[in-house]
C-alpha positions in Angstrom: 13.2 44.4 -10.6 13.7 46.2 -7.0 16.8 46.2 -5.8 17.4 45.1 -2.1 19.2 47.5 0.1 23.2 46.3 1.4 23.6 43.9 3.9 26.4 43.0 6.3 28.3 39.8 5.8 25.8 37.4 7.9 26.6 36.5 11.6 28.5 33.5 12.5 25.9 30.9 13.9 27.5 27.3 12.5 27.6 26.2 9.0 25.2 27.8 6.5 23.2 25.3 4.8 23.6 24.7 1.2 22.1 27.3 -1.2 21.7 26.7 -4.9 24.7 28.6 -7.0 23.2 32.1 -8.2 22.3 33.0 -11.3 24.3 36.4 -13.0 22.7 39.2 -13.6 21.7 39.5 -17.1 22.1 35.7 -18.1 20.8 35.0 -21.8 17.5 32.8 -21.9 19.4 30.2 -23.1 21.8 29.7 -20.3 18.5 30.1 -17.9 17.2 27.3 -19.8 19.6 25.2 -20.1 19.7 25.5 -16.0 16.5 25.4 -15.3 15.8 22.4 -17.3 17.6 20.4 -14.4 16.5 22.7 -11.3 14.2 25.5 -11.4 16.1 26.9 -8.6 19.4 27.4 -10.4 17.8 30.8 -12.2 17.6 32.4 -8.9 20.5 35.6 -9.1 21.6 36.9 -5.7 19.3 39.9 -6.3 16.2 38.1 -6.3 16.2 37.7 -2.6 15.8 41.2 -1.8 13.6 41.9 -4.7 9.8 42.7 -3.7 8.5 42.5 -6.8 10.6 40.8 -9.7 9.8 40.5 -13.0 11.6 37.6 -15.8 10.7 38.2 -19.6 10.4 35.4 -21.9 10.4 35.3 -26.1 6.8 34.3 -24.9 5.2 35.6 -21.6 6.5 38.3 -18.9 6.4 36.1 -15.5 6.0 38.1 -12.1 6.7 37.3 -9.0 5.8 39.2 -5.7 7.5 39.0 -2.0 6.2 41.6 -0.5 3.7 40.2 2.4 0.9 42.1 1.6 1.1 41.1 -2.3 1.6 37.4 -1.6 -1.5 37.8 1.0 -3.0 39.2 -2.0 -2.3 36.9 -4.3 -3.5 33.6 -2.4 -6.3 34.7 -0.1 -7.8 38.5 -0.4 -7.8 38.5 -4.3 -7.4 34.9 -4.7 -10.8 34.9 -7.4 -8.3 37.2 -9.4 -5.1 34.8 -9.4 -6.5 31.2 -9.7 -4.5 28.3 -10.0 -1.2 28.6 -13.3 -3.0 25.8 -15.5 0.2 25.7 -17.2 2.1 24.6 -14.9 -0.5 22.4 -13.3 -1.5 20.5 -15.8 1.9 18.8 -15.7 0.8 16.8 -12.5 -2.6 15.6 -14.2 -0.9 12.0 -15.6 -0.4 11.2 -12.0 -3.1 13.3 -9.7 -5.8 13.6 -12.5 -8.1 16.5 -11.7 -7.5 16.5 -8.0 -7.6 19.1 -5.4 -4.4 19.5 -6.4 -4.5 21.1 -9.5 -8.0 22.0 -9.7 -9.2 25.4 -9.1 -13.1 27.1 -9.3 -16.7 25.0 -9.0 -14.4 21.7 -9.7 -12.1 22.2 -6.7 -14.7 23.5 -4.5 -16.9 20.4 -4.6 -13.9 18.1 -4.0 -12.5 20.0 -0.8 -16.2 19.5 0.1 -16.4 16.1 0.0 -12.7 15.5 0.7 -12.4 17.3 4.3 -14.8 14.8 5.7 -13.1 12.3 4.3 -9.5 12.8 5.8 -11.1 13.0 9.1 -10.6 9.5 8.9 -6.8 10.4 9.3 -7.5 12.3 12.8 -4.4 12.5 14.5 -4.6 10.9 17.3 -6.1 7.6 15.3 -3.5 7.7 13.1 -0.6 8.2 15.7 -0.6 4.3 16.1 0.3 3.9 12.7 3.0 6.3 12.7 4.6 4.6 15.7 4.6 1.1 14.2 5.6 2.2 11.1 8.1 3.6 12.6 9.6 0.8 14.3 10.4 -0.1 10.5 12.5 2.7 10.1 14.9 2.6 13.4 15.0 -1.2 12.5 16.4 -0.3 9.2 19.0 2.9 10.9 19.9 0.4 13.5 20.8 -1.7 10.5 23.2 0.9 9.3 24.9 1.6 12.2 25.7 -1.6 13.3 27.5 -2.2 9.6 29.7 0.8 8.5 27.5 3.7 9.7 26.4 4.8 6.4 22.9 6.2 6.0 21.5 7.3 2.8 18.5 8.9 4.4 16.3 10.5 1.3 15.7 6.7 0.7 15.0 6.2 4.0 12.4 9.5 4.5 11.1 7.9 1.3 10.4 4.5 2.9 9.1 5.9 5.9 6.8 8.4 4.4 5.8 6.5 2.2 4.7 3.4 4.7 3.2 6.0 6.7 0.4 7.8 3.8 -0.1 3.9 2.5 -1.1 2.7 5.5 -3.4 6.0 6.2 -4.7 6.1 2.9 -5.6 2.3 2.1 -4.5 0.3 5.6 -1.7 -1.2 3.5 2.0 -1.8 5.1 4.7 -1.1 2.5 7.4 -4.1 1.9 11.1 -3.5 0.6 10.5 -3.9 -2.5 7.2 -2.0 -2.9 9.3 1.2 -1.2 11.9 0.7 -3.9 9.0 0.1 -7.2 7.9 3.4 -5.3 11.0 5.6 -4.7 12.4 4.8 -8.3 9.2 5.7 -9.9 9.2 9.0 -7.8 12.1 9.4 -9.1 11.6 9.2 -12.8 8.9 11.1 -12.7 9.9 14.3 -10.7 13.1 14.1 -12.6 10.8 15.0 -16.0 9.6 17.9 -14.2 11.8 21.1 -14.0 12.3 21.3 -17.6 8.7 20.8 -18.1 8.0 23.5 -15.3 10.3 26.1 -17.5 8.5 25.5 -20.7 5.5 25.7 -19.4 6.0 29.0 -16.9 7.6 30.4 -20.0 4.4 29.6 -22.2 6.6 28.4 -24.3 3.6 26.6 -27.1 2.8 23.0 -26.8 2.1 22.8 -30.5 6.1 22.6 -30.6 5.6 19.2 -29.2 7.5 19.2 -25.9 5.3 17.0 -23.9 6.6 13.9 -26.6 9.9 14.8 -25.2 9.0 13.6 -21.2 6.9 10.3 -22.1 9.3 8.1 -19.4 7.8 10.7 -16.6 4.4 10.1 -17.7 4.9 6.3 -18.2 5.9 6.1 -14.5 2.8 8.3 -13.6 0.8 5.6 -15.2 2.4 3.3 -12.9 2.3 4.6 -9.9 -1.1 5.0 -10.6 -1.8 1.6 -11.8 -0.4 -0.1 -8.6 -2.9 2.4 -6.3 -6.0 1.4 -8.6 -5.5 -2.7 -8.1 -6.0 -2.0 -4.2 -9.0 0.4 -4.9 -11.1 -1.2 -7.1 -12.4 -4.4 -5.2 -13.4 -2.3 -2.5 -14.8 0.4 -4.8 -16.6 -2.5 -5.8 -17.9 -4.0 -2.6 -18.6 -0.9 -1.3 -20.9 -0.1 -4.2 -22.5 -3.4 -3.4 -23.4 -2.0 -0.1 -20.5 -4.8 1.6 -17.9 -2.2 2.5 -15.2 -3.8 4.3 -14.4 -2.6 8.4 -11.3 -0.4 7.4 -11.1 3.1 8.7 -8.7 4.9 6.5 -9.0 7.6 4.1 -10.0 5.5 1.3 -13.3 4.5 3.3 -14.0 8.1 3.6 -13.5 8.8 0.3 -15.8 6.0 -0.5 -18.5 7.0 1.7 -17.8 10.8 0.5 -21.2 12.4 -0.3 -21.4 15.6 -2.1 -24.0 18.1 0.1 -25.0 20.5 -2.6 -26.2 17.6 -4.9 -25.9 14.2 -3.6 -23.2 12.9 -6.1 -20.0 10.4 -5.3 -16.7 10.0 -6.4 -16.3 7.8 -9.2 -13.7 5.1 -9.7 -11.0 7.4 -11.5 -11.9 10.4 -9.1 -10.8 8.2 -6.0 -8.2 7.3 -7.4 -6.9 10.7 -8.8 -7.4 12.0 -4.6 -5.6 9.1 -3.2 -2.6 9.8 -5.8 -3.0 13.4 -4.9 -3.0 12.4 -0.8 0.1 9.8 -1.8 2.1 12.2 -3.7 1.5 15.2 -1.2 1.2 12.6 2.1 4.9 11.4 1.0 6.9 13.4 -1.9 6.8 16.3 0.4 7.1 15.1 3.9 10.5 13.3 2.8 12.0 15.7 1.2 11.2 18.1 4.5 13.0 15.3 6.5 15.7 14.7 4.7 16.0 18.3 5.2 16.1 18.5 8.6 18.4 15.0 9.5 21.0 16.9 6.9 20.8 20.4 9.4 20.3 17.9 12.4 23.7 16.3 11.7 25.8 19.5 10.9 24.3 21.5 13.9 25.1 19.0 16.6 24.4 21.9 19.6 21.1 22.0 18.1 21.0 17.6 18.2 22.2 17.4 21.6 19.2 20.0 22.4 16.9 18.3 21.0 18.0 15.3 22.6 17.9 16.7 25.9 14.3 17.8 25.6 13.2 14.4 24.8 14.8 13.2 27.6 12.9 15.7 29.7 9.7 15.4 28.4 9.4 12.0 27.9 12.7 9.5 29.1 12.8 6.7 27.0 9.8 5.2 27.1 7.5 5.4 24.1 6.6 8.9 22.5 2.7 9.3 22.7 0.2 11.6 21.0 0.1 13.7 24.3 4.2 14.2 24.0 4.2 15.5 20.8 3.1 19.1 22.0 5.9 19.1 24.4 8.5 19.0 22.0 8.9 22.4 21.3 11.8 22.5 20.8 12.1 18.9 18.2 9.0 21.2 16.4 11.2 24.0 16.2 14.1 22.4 14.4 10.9 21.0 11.6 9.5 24.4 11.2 13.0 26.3 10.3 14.0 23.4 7.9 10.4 24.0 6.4 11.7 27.8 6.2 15.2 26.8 4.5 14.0 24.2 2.6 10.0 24.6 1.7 9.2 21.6 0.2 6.9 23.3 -2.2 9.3 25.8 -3.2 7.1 27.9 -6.2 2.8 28.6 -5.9 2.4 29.3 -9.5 -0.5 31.0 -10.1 -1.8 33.2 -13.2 -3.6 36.6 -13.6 -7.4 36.6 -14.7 -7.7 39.8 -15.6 -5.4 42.7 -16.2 -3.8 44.0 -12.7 -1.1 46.3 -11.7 1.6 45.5 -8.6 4.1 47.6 -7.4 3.8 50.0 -10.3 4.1 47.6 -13.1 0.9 45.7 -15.3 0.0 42.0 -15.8 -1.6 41.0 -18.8 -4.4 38.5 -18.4 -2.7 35.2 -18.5 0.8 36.1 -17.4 2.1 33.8 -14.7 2.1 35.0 -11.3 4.5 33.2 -9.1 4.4 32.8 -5.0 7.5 31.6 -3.7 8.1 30.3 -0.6 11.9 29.3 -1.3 12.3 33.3 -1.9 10.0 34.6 1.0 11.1 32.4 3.3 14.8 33.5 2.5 14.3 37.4 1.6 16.8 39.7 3.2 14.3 42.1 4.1 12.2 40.0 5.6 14.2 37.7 8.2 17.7 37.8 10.5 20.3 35.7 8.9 17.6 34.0 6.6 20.5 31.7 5.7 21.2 30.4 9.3 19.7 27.4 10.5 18.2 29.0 14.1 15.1 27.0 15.5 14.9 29.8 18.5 12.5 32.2 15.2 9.7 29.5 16.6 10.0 29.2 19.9 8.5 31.5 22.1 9.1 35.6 21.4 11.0 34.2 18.5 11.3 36.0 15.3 9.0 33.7 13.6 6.2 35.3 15.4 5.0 38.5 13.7 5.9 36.6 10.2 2.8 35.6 9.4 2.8 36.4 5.6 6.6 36.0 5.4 6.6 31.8 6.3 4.1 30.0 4.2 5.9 26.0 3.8 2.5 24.7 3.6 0.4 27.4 1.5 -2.0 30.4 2.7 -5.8 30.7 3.3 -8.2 28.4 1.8 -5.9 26.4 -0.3 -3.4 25.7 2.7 -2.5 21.8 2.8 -5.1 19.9 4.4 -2.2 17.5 5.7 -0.6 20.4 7.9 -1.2 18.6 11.1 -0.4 15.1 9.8 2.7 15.9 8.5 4.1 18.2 11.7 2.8 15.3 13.8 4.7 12.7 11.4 8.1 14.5 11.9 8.1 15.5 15.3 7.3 11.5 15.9 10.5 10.4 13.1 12.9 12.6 14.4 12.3 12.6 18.0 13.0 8.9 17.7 15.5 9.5 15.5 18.2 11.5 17.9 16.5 10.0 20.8 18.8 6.4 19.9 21.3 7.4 17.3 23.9 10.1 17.3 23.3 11.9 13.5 26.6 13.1 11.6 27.7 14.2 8.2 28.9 12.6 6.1 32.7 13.3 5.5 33.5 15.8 2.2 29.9 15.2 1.4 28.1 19.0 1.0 24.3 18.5 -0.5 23.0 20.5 -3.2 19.2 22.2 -3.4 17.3 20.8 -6.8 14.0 22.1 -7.4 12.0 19.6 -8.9 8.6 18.6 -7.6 9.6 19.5 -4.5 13.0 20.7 -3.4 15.4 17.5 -2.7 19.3 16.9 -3.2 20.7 16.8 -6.2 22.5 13.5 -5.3 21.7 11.1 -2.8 22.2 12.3 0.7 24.6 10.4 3.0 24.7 10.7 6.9 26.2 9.0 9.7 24.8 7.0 12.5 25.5 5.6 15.1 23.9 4.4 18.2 23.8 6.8 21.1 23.9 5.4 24.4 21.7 6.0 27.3 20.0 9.5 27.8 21.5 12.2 29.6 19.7 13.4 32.8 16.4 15.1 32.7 18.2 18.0 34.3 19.7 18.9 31.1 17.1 20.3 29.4 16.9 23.3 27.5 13.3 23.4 26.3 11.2 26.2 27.8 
């Protein structure tokens, strides 16, 4: 493993988020196991972010993992034929996404992103923004709520809700009640909870003959029913629309529907629908809400940064509604979403596995051995970024660091498999949390630090409190920062 060169003691800048505990030097595979099992982030030493090319050996498999820019540039779009998608690991999402684009790869995944890019042009930003706004409406009714009793917000249940409510009414023009939210979140739950350990047997190639998928049969029942409760809403209008009586809704699902493969004139099946809308579901929500979570946490305990944001919006747009046409005006509110997505990727590992044998950095891949792209690491590497533990939205603004970083900040993928929700989900939180801070003032919660997990995305390891409270009327427009 390269070593990374000394650093000085980082600048003072405000609190430094939260950063999983690191891993010694040298720990015994059992102790990495018996870490990883809850969080795949807890095998992370302190060495491994300065590392550019870092290598962990397993009783079964050797498991690389390159930083450099040019090697993860490699890895997912100049030689990406030579590094397809980690099976392995993938496979663990197919009780929920089935063989989506997801965790396809090859002739399969070609066809579907095919078919499926027409599709979620029925989710063009500007025709969704409507449903954004109204479902968000929801949301400040529920933070009002909180403030006005004793201020207490636990807000990854909220990001949830919101996000949630948000892809369900995109995806099948269905508003999501209380109690569905809750059916939802706790099945969410169970089922990313199943995952780490799975992750670390199967990046370790440890052998399924041993039986370890008996041992997660609670995360695959609550697969089955998140799942199940997405396939009673698709069928009768699978049905109908088979029967040439498609119903008038424009969402994604009717795109899907109508989908038309060009090279050969087939459609998606019943179960193929399906396994793309719990794809769309589980990337439209899982990941924007853990993002958001994310950024009301660094929001709260950088209030220079809240008041700034506060004072751009007041700017920009007063307090009248936020429109589609505001959204790009917010640089600022954009800012703050993009360096959370740097901290806190919500897709924190792109496994992927060598084809062939390869050589990087001086040192061979078998065929077969896992090849992981991190964006947790990248993002954070100490030769790579200033203070990569500060929270400084000024990296995106304009002449910001952020700029010439092109293979070095990667929250949402690279090349041809970047997330085809990119746009949505920027829109999505620009939207939440500029009418977030716009009417509440955001603070921690008292004695209450959060702590990184990495599960199927990269959440708290508890529930994460805040504090509202309402805010009061704007200040002047005058006070803006935003350039």
């Amino acid at each position: 493993m390269d070593n990374p060169p000394d650093h000085a003691a980082p600048a003072a800048g405000g609190e430094i988020p939260p950063r999983p505990d690191a891993m010694q030097v040298g720990a015994c595979p059992f102790t990495r196991f018996v870490r990883t099992r809850r969080s795949w982030l807890d095998q992370m030493s302190e060495r491994a972010y300065g590392m550019l090319m870092g290598e962990v050996r397993t009783p079964f498999t050797r498991l690389f993992m390159p930083n450099e820019p040019s090697l993860v540039r490699r890895v997912l779009v100049d030689d990406r034929a030579a590094f397809p998608k980690d099976r392995n690991y993938w496979s663990l999402l197919d009780p929920l996404t089935g063989e989506s684009i997801l965790n396809s790869d090859g002739a399969a995944w070609e066809r579907q992103r095919r078919m499926i890019d027409p599709a979620f042009e029925q989710a063009r930003l500007k025709l969704v923004f409507p449903i954004m706004a109204d479902a968000a409406q929801g949301m400040l009714g529920r933070v009002a709520a909180a403030a006005a009793g004793d201020g207490r917000l636990i807000v990854d249940a909220e990001t949830t809700h919101i996000t949630a409510d948000i892809i369900l009414r995109a995806l099948i023009s269905l508003p999501m009640g209380d109690d569905e939210a809750r059916k939802l979140y706790d099945d969410f739950h169970i089922y990313t909870r199943s995952l780490p350990a799975q992750t670390t047997l199967a990046l370790s190639r440890v052998p399924r003959w041993l039986g370890w998928p008996l041992l997660f049969g609670r995360g695959r029942r609550a697969a089955r029913r998140i799942r199940h409760r997405l396939e009673a809403h698709v069928r009768p209008r699978y049905a109908a629309h088979r029967a040439g009586t498609p119903g008038p809704e424009q969402d994604i699902l009717a795109g899907l529907l109508d989908a038309v493969d060009p090279a050969d004139g087939s459609r998606f099946t019943l179960s193929e629908v399906v396994d793309h809308l719990a794809m769309l579901f589980l990337a439209g929500h899982e990941t924007s809400a853990a993002a958001l979570a994310w950024a009301v946490h660094l929001i709260a305990t950088h209030p220079e940064a809240q008041e700034r944001m506060v004072a751009e919006i007041a700017a920009e747009v007063g307090d009248g509604p936020i429109g589609f046409a505001d959204i790009k005006r917010l640089r600022y509110v954009m800012a703050v979403f993009r360096e959370t997505l740097r901290l806190y990727p919500p897709v924190g590992s792109l496994p992927r596995a060598a084809a062939a044998a390869t050589e990087m950095r001086g040192k061979t891949i078998a065929p077969g051995c896992p090849v992981l792209v991190s964006p947790w690491l990248i993002q954070r590497h100490r030769r790579l970024w200033d203070r990569p533990d500060h929270f400084d939205p000024g990296r995106f603004l304009a002449g910001g660091e952020a700029e010439d970083k092109t293979n070095a900040y990667l929250p949402f993928g690279m090349g041809p498999r970047v997330c085809i929700g990119m746009a949505f989900a920027l829109q999505e939180a620009v939207l939440l949390l500029a009418l977030l801070v716009r009417r509440f003032r955001i603070a921690p919660e008292p004695g209450h630090r959060p702590y990184p997990v990495g599960r199927l995305t990269i959440r708290t390891r508890d529930p994460l409190p805040v504090r509202v409270a309402e805010r009061g009327p704007l200040p002047a427009p005058a006070a803006a920062h935003s350039p």
